[in-house]
VEXFITOR-830190 format. One record per residue: residue in three letters; x, y, z of N, C-alpha, C, O in turn. Coordinates in steps of 0.02 Angstrom, whole numbers, plus 50000, padded with zeros to 5 digits. Layout:
R  ala  X  Y  Z  X  Y  Z  X  Y  Z  X  Y  Z
...
//
This chain:
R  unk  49288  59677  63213  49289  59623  63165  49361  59606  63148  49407  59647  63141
R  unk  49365  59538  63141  49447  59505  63130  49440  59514  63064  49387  59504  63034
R  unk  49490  59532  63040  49534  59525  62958  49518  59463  62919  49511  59412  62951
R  unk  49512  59462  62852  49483  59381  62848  49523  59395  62780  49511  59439  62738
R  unk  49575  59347  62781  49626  59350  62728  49608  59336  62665  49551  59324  62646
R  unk  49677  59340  62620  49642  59350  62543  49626  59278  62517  49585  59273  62471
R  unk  49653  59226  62542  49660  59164  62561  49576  59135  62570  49538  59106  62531
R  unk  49568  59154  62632  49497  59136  62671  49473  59155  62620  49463  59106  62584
R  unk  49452  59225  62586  49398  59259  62523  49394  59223  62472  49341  59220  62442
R  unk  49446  59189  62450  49460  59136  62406  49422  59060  62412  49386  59023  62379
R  unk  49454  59063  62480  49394  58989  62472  49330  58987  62494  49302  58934  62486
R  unk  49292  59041  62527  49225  59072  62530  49194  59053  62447  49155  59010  62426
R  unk  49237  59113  62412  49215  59107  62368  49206  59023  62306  49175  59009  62256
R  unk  49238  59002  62335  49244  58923  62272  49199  58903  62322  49152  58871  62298
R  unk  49195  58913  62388  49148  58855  62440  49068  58883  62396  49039  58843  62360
R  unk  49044  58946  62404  48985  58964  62379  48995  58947  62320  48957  58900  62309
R  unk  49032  58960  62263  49030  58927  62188  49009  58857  62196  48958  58846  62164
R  unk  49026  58818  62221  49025  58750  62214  48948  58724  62257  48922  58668  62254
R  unk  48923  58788  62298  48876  58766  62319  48812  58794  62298  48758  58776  62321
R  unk  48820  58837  62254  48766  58863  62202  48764  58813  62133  48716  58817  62096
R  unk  48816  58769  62119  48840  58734  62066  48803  58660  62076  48790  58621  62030
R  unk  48791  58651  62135  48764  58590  62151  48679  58580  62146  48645  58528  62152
R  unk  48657  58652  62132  48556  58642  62135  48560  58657  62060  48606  58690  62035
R  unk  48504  58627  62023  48498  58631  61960  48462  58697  61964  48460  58722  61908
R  unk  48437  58728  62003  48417  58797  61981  48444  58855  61972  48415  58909  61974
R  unk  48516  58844  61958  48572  58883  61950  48635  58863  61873  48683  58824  61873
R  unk  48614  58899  61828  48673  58884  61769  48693  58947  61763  48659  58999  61771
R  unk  48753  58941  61748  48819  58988  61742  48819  59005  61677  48812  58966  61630
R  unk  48829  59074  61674  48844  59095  61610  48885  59123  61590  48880  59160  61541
R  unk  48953  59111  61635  49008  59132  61620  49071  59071  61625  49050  59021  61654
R  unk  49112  59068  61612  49135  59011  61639  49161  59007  61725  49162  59057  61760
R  unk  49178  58948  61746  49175  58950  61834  49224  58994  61871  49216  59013  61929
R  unk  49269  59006  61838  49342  59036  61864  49312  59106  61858  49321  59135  61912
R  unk  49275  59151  61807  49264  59208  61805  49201  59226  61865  49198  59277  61899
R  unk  49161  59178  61866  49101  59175  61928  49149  59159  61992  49123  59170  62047
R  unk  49193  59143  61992  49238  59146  62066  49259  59184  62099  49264  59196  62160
R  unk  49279  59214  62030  49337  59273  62057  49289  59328  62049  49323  59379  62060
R  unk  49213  59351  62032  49158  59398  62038  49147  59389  62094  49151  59436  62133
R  unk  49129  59321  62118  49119  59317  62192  49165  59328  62251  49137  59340  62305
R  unk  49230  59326  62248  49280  59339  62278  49282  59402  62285  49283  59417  62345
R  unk  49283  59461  62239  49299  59509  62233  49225  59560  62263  49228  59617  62287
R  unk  49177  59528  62254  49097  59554  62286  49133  59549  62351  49157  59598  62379
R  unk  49137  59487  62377  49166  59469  62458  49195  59533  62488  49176  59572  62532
R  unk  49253  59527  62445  49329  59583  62482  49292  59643  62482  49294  59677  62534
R  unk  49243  59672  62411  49204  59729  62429  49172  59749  62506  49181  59796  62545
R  unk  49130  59688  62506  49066  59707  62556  49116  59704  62624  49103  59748  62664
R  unk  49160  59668  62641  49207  59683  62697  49241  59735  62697  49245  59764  62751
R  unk  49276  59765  62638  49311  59824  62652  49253  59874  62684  49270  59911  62730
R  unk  49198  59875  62664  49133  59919  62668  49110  59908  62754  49097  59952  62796
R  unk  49109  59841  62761  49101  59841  62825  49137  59857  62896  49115  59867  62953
R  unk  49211  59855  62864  49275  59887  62892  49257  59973  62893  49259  60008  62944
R  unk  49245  59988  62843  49229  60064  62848  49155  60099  62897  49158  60153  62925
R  unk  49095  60054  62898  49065  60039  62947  49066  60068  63010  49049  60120  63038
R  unk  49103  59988  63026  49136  60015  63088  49163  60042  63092  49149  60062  63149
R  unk  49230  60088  63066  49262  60145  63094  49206  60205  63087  49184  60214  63144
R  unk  49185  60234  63057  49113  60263  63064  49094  60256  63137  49103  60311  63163
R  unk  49076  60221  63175  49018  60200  63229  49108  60220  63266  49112  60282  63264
R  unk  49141  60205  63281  49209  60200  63325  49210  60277  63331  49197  60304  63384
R  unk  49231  60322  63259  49230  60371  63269  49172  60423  63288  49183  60479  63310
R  unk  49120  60401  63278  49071  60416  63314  49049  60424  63367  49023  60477  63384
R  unk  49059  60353  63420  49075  60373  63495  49129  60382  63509  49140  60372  63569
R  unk  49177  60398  63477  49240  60438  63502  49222  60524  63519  49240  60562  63564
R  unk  49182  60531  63465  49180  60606  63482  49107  60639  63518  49073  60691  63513
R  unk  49104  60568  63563  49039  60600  63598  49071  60625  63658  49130  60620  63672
R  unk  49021  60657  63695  49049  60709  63779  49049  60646  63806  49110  60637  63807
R  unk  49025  60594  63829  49025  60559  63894  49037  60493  63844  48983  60465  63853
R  unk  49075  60447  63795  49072  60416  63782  49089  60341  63839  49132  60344  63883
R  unk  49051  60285  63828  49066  60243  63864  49137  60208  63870  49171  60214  63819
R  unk  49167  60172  63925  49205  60150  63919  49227  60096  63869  49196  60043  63873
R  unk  49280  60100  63816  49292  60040  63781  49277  59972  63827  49281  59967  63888
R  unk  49255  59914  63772  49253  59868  63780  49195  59858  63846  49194  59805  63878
R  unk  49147  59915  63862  49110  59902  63915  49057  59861  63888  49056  59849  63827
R  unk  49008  59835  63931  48926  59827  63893  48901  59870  63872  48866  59861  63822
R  unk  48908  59941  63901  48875  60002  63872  48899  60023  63787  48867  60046  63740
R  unk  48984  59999  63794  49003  60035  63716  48972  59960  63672  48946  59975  63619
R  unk  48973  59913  63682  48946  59840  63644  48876  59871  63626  48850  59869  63570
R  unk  48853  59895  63677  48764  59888  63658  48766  59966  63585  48745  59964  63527
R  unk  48800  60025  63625  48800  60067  63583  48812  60051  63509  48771  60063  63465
R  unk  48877  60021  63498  48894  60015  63436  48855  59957  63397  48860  59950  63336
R  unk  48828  59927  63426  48766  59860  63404  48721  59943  63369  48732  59963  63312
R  unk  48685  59968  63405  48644  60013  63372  48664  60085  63339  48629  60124  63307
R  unk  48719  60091  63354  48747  60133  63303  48775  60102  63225  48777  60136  63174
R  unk  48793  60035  63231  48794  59981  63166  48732  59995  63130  48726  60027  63077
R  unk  48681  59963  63171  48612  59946  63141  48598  60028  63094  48585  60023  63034
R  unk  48602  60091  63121  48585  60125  63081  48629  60154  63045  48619  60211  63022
R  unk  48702  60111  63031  48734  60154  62984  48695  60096  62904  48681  60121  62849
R  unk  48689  60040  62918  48641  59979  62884  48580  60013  62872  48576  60014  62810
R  unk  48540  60035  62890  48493  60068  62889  48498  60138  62823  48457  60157  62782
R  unk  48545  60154  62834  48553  60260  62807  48583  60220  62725  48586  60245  62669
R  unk  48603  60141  62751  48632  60107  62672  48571  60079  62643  48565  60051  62588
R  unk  48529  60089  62684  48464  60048  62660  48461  59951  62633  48431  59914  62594
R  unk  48512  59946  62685  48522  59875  62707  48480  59847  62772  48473  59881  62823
R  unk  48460  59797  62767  48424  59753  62822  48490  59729  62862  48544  59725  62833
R  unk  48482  59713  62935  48500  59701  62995  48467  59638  63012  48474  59614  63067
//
């Protein structure tokens, strides 16, 4: 996964503010700048988390006996399902 700057998290976050802001089935009960920067800061969470993730699954088939070659189809498919159940053990959906 590419790095997604503090920049990008920023305007994620005003893009979803502004697009939860637009259905009337949504009022704010804080003012907008504090719902921004909650949402911004949820963001940078769940990526740092997902950064950690993956190194999990990396170091994982690192320390297997026959690990596949980087960047093969074999290590893609592995780490696809070594993801899914670190999502899983978080009791997150996939």
């Amino acid at each position: 996964m590419h790095k997604i700057s503090r920049e990008r998290v920023t305007q994620l976050a005003r893009d979803l503010l502004e697009a939860m802001t637009r259905t009337r089935s949504v009022t704010l009960l804080k003012e907008r700048e504090v719902v921004r920067q909650s949402i911004a800061h949820a963001l940078a969470d769940e990526l740092k988390r997902e950064e950690e993730r993956e190194e999990n699954v990396r170091r994982r088939i690192a320390t297997m006996k026959k690990p596949p070659a980087s960047r093969s189809r074999d290590y893609e498919m592995l780490f696809v399902q070594l993801m899914e159940e670190e999502y899983l053990r978080e009791g997150l959906d996939t």
